[in-house]
py3Dmol code that shows the C-alpha trace and the ligand (Angstrom):
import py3Dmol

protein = """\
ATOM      1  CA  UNK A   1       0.000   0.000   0.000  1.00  0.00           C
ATOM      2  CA  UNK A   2       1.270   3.568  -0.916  1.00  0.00           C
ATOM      3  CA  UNK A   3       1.151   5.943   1.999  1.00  0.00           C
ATOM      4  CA  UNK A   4       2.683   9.303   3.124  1.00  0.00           C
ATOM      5  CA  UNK A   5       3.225   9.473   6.779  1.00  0.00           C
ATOM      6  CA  UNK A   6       2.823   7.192   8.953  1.00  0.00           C
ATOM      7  CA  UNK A   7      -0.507   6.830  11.420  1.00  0.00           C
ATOM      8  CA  UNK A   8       0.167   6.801  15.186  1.00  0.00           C
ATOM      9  CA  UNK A   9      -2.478   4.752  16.405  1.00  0.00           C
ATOM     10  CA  UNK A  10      -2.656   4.119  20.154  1.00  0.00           C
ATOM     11  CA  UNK A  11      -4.621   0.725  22.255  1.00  0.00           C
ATOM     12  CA  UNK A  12      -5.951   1.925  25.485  1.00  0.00           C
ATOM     13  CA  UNK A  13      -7.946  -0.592  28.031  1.00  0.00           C
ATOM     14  CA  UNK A  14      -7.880  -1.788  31.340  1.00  0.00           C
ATOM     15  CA  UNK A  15      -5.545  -3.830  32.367  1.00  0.00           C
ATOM     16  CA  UNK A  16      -5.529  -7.505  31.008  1.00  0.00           C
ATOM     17  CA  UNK A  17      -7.844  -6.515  28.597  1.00  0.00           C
ATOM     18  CA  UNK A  18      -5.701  -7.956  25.885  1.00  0.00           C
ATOM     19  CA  UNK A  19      -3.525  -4.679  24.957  1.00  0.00           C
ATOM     20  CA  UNK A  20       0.060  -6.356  24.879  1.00  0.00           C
ATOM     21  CA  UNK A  21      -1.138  -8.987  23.149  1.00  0.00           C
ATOM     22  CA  UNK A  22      -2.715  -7.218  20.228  1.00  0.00           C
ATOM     23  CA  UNK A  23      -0.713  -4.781  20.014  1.00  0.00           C
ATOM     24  CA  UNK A  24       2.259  -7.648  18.881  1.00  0.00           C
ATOM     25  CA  UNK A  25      -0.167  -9.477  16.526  1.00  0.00           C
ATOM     26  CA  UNK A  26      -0.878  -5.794  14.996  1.00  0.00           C
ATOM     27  CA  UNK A  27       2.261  -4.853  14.005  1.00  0.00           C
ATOM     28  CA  UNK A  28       3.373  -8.013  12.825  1.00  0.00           C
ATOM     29  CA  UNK A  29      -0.040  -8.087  10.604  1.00  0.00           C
ATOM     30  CA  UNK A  30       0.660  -4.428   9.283  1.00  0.00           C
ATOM     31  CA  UNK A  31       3.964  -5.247   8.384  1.00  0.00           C
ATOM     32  CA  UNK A  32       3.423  -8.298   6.605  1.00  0.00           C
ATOM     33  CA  UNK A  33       1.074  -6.261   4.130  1.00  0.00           C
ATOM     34  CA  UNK A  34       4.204  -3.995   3.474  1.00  0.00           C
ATOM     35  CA  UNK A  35       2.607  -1.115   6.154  1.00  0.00           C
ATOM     36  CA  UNK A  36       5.853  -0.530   7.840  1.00  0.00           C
ATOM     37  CA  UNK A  37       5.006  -0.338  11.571  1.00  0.00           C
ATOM     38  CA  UNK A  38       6.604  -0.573  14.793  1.00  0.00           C
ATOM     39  CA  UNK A  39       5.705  -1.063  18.336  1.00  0.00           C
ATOM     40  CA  UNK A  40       5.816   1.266  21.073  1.00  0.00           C
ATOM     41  CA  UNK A  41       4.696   0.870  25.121  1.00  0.00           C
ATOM     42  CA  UNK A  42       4.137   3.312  27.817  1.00  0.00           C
ATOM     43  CA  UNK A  43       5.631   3.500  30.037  1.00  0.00           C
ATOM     44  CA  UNK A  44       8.781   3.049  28.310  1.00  0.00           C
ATOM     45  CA  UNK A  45      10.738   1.397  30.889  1.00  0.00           C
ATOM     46  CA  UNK A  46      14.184   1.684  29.125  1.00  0.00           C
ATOM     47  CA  UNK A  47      14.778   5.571  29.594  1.00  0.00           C
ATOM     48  CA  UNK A  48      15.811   7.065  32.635  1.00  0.00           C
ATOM     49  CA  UNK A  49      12.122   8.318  33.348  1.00  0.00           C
ATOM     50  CA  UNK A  50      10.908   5.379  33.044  1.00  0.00           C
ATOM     51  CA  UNK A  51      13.396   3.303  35.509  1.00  0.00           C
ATOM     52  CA  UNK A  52      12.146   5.534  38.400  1.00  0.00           C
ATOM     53  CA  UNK A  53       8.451   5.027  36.630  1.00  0.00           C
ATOM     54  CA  UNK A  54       9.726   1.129  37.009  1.00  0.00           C
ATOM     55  CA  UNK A  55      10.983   1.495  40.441  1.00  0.00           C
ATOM     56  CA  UNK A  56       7.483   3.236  41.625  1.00  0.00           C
ATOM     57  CA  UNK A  57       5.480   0.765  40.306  1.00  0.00           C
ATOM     58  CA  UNK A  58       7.149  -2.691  41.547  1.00  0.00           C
ATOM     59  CA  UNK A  59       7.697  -1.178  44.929  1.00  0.00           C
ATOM     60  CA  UNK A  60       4.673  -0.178  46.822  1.00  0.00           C
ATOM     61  CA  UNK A  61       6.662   0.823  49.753  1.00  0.00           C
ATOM     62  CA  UNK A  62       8.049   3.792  47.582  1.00  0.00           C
ATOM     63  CA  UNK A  63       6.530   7.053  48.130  1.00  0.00           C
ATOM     64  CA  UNK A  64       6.133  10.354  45.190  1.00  0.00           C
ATOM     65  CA  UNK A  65       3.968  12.779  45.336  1.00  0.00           C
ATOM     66  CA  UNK A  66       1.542  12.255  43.224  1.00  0.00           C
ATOM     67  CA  UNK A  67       2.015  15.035  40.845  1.00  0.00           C
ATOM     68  CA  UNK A  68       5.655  14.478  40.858  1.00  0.00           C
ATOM     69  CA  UNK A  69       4.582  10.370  39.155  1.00  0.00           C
ATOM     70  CA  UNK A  70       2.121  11.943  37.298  1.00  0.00           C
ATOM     71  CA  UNK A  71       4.779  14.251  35.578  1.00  0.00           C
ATOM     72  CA  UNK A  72       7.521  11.900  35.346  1.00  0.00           C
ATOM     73  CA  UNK A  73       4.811   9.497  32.755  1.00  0.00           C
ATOM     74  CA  UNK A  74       4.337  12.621  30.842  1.00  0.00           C
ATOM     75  CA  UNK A  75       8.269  13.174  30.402  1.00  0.00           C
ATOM     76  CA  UNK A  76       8.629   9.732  29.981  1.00  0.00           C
ATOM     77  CA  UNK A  77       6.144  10.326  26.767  1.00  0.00           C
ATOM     78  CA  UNK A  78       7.804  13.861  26.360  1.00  0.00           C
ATOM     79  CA  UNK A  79      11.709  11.788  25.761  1.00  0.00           C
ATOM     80  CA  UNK A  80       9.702   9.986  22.618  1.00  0.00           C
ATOM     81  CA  UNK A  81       8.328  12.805  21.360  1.00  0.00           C
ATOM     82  CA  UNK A  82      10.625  13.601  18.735  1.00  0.00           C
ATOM     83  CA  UNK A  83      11.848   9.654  17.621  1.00  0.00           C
ATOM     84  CA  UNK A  84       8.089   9.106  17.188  1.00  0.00           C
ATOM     85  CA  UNK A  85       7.928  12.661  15.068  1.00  0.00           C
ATOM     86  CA  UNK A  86      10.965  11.325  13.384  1.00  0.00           C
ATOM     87  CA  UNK A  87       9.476   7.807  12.563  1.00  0.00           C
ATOM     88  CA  UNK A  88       5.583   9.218  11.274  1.00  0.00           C
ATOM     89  CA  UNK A  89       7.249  11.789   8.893  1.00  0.00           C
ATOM     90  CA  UNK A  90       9.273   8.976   7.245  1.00  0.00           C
ATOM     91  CA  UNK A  91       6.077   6.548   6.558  1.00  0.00           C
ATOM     92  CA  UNK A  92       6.207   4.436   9.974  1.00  0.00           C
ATOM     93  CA  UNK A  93       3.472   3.717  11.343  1.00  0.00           C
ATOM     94  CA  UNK A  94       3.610   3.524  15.351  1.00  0.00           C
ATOM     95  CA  UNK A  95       1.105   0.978  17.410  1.00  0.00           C
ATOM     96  CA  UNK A  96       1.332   2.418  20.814  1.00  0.00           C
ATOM     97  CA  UNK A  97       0.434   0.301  24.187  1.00  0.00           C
ATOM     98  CA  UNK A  98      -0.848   2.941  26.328  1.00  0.00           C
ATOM     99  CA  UNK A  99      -0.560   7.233  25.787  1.00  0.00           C
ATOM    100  CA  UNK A 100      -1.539  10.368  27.628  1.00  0.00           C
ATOM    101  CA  UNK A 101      -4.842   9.075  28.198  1.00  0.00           C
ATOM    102  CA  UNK A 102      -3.618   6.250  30.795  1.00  0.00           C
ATOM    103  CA  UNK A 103      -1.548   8.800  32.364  1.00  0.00           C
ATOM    104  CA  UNK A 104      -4.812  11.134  32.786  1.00  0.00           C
ATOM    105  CA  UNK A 105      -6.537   8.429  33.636  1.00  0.00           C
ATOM    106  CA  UNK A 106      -4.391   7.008  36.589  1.00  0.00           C
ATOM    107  CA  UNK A 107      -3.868  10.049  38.408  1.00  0.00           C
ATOM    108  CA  UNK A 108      -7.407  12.019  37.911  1.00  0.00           C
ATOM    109  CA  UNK A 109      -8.829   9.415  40.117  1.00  0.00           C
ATOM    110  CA  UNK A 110      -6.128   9.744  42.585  1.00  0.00           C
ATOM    111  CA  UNK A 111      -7.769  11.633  45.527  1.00  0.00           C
ATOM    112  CA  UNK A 112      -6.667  16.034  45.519  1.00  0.00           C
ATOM    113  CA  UNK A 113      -5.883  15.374  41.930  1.00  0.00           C
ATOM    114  CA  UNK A 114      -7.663  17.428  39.522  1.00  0.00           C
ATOM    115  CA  UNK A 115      -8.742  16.545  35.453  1.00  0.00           C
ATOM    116  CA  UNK A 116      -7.889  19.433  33.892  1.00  0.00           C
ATOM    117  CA  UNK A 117      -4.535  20.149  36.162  1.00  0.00           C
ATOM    118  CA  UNK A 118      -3.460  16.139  34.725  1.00  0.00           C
ATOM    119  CA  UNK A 119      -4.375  17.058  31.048  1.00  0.00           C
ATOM    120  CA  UNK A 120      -1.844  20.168  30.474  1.00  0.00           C
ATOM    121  CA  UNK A 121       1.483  18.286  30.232  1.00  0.00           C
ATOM    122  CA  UNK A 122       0.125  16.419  27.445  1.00  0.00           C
ATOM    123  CA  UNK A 123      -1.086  19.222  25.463  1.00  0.00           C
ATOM    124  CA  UNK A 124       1.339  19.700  22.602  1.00  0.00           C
ATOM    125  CA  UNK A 125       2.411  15.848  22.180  1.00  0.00           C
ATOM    126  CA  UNK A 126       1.024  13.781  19.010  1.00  0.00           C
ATOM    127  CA  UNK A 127      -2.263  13.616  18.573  1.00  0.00           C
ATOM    128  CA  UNK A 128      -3.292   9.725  17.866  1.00  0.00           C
ATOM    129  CA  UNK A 129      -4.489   9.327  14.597  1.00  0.00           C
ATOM    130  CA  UNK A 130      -6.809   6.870  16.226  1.00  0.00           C
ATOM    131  CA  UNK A 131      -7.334   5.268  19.825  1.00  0.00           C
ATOM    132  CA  UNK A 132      -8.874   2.258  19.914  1.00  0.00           C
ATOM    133  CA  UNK A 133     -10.309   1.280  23.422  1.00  0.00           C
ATOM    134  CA  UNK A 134     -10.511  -1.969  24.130  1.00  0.00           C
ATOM    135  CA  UNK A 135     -13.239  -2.606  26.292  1.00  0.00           C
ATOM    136  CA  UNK A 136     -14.341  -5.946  28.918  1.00  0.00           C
ATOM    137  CA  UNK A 137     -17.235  -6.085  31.211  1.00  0.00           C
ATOM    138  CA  UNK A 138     -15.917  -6.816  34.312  1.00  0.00           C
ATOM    139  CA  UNK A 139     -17.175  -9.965  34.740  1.00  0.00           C
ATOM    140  CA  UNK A 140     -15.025 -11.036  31.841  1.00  0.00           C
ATOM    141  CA  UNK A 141     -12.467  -9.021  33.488  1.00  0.00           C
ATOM    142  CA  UNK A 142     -12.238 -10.296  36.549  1.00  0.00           C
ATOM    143  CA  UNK A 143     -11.547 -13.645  34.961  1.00  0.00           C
ATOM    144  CA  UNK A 144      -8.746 -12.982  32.699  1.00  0.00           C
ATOM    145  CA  UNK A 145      -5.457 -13.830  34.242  1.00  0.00           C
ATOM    146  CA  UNK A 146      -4.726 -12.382  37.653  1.00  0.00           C
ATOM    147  CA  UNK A 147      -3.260  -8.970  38.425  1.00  0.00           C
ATOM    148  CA  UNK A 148       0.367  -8.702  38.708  1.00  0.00           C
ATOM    149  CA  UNK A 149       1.807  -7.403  41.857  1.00  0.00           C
ATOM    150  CA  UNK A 150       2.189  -3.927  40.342  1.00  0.00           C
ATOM    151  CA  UNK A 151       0.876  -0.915  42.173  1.00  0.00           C
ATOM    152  CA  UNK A 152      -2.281   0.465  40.604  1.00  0.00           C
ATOM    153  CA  UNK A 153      -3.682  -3.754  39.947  1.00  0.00           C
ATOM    154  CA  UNK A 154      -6.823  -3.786  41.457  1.00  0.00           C
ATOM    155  CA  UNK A 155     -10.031  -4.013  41.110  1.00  0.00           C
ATOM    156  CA  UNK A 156     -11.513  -0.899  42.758  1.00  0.00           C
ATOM    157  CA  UNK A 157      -8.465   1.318  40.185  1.00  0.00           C
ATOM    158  CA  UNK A 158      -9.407  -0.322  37.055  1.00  0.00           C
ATOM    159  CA  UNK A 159     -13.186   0.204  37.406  1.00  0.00           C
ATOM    160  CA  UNK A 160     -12.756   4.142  38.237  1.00  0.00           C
ATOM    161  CA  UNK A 161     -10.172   4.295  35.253  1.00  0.00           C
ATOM    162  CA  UNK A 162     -12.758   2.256  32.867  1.00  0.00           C
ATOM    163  CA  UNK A 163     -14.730   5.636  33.298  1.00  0.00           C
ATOM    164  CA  UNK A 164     -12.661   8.209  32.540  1.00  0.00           C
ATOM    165  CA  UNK A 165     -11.620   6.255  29.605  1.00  0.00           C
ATOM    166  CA  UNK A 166     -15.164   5.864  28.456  1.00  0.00           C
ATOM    167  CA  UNK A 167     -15.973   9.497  29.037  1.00  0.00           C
ATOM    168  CA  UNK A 168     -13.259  10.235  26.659  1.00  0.00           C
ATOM    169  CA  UNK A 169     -14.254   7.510  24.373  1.00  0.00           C
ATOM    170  CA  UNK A 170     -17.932   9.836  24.405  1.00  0.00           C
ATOM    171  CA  UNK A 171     -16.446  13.212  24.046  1.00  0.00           C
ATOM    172  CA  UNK A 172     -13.257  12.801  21.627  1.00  0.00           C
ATOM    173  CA  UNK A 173     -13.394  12.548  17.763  1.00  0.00           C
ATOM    174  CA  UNK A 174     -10.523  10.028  17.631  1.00  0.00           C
ATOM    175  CA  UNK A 175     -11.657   7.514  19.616  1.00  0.00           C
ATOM    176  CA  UNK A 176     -13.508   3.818  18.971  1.00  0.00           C
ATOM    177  CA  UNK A 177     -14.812   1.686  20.916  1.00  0.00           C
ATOM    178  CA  UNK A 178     -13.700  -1.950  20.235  1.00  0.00           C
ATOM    179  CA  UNK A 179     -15.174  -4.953  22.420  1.00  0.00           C
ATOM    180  CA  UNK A 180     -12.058  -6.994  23.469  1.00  0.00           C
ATOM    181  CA  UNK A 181     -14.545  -9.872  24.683  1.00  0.00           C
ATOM    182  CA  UNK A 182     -13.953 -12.150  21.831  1.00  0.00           C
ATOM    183  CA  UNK A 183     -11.151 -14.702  20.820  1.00  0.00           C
ATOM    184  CA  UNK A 184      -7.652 -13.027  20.767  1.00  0.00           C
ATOM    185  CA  UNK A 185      -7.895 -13.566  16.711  1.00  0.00           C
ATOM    186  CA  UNK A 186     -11.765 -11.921  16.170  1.00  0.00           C
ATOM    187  CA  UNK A 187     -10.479  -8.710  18.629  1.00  0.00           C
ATOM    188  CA  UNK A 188      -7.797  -8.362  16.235  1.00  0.00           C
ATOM    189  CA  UNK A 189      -9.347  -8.624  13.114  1.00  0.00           C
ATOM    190  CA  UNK A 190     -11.674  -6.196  14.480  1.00  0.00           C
ATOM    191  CA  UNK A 191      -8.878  -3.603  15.051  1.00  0.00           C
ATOM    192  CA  UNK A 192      -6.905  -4.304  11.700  1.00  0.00           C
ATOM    193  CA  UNK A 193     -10.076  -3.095  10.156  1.00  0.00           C
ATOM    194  CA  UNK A 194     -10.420  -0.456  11.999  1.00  0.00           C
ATOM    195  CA  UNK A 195      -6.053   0.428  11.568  1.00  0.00           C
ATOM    196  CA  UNK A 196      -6.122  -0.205   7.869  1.00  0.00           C
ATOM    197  CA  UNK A 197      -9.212   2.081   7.174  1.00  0.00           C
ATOM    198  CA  UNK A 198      -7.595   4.620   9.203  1.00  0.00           C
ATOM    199  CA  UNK A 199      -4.251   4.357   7.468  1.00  0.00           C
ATOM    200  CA  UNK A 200      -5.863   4.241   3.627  1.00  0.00           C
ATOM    201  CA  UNK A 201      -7.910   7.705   5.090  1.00  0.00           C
ATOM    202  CA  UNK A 202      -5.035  10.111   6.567  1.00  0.00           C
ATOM    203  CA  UNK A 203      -2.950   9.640   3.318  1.00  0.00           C
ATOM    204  CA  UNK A 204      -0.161  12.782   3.575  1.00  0.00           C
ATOM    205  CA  UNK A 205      -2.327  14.824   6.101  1.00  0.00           C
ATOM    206  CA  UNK A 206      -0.274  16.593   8.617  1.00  0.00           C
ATOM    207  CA  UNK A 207       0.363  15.720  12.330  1.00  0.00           C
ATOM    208  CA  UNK A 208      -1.709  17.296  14.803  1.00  0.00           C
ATOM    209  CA  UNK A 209      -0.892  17.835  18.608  1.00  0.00           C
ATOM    210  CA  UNK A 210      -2.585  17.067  21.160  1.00  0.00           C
ATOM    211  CA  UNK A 211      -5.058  19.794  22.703  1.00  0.00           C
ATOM    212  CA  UNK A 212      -7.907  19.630  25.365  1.00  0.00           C
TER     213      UNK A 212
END
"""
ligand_1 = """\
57
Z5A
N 0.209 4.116 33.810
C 0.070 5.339 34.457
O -0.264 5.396 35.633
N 0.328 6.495 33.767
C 0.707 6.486 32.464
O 0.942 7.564 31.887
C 0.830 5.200 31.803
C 0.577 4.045 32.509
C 1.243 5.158 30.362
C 1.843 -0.202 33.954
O 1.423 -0.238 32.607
C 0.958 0.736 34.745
O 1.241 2.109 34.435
C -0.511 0.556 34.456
C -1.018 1.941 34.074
C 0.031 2.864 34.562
N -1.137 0.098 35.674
N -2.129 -0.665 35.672
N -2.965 -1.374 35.622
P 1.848 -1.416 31.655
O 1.380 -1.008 30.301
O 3.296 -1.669 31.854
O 1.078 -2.713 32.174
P -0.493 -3.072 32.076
O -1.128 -2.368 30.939
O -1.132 -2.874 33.371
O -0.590 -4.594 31.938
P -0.551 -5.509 30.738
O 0.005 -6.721 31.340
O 0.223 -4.808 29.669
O -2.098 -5.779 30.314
P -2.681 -5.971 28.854
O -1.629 -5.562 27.903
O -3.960 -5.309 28.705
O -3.009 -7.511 28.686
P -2.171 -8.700 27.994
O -0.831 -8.838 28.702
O -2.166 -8.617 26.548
O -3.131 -9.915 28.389
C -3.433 -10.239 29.753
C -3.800 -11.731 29.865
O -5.026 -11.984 29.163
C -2.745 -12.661 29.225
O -2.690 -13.832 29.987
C -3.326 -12.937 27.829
O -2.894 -14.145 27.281
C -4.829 -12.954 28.128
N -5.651 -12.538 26.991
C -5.406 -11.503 26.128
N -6.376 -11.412 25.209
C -7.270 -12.411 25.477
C -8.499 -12.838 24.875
N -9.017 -12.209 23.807
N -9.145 -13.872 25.435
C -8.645 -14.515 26.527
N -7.481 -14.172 27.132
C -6.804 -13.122 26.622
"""
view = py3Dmol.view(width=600, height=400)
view.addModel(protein, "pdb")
view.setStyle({"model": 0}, {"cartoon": {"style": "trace"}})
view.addModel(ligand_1, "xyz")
view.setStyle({"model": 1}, {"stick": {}})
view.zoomTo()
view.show()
């Protein structure tokens, strides 16, 4: 397929609702129809934001003020910013496990933290292309594979965090909802469609930033 840039698509979801895994299957799909694609997670663990981000979230016994975290995801998205300009303006697309929307996310519900005080250190990194949430009842949920030991893996977190993703899901023009119930093929046949379509659509249009 003949493109111009590349799309930055970004997989948002609750924990085990199948991100990781689909966001593998998806690049290796994309690149196997000669979309050249590559995979990227946040947090990205291998910077030096992201070893403290690391550190914080395997030890529970570590205390941050809570802005201070919050921040330190956003740099940790901010130290990409300009590989992942780099990579779009030269065709590649990026699947991305995770974006300023988990970060939001995670700390809104965090008590004294406010919305719109999490939102500004975002505003001004790439705006997704599309973000495709994937969404599980939480009965389904609840029996996927147990929670890690990871700070933030509970039950009571995940539910308050499916909401704010679902109230940006309602209110943003980028978003689509994708039910990650199915077999781990149908979910990602489901978002192929959904990436390809996208990809085919945004031919040479430029980047946007992020604004909210
Ligand atoms: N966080 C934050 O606070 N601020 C930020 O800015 C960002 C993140 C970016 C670590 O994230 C934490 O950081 C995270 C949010 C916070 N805390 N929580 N929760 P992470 O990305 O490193 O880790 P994670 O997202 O929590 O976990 P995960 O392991 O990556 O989950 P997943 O990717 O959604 O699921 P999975 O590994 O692909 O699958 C989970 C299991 O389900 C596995 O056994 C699969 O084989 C199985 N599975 C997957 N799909 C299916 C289907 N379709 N059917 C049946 N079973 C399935």
């Amino acid at each position: 397929m003949s493109i111009g840039r590349g799309a930055l698509i970004v997989i948002e979801g609750v924990d085990r609702s199948g991100k990781t895994t689909q966001c593998r299957k998806l690049v290796k799909s994309l690149n196997d129809r000669n979309i050249r694609t590559e995979l990227m997670n946040f947090p990205d663990r291998s910077t030096l934001t992201g070893e403290l981000i690391s550190h914080y979230l395997k030890d529970k016994t570590c205390t941050l003020n809570d802005k201070a975290i919050h921040l330190l995801f956003s740099a940790n998205r901010w130290e990409n910013h300009d590989k992942m300009k780099e990579l779009l303006e030269n065709g590649c697309s990026l699947i991305v496990d995770r974006y300023s929307y988990s970060g939001v996310a995670f700390s809104s519900i965090k008590k004294n933290m406010d919305l719109r005080w999490c939102l500004q250190p975002e505003v001004g990194l790439i705006k997704p292309d599309l973000v495709l949430l994937m969404t599980l009842s939480d009965e389904v949920m609840l029996n996927r594979p147990g929670f890690g030991n990871e700070r933030y893996e509970n039950v009571e977190m995940q539910k308050s965090v499916k909401e704010v993703f679902q109230t940006f899901a309602d209110n943003e023009d980028n978003w689509k909802v994708i039910n990650a119930a199915g077999t781990i093929e149908a979910v990602h046949q489901k978002l192929l469609r959904e990436i390809i379509s996208k990809i085919e659509e945004i031919g040479d249009s430029p980047l946007e930033k992020l604004e909210f």
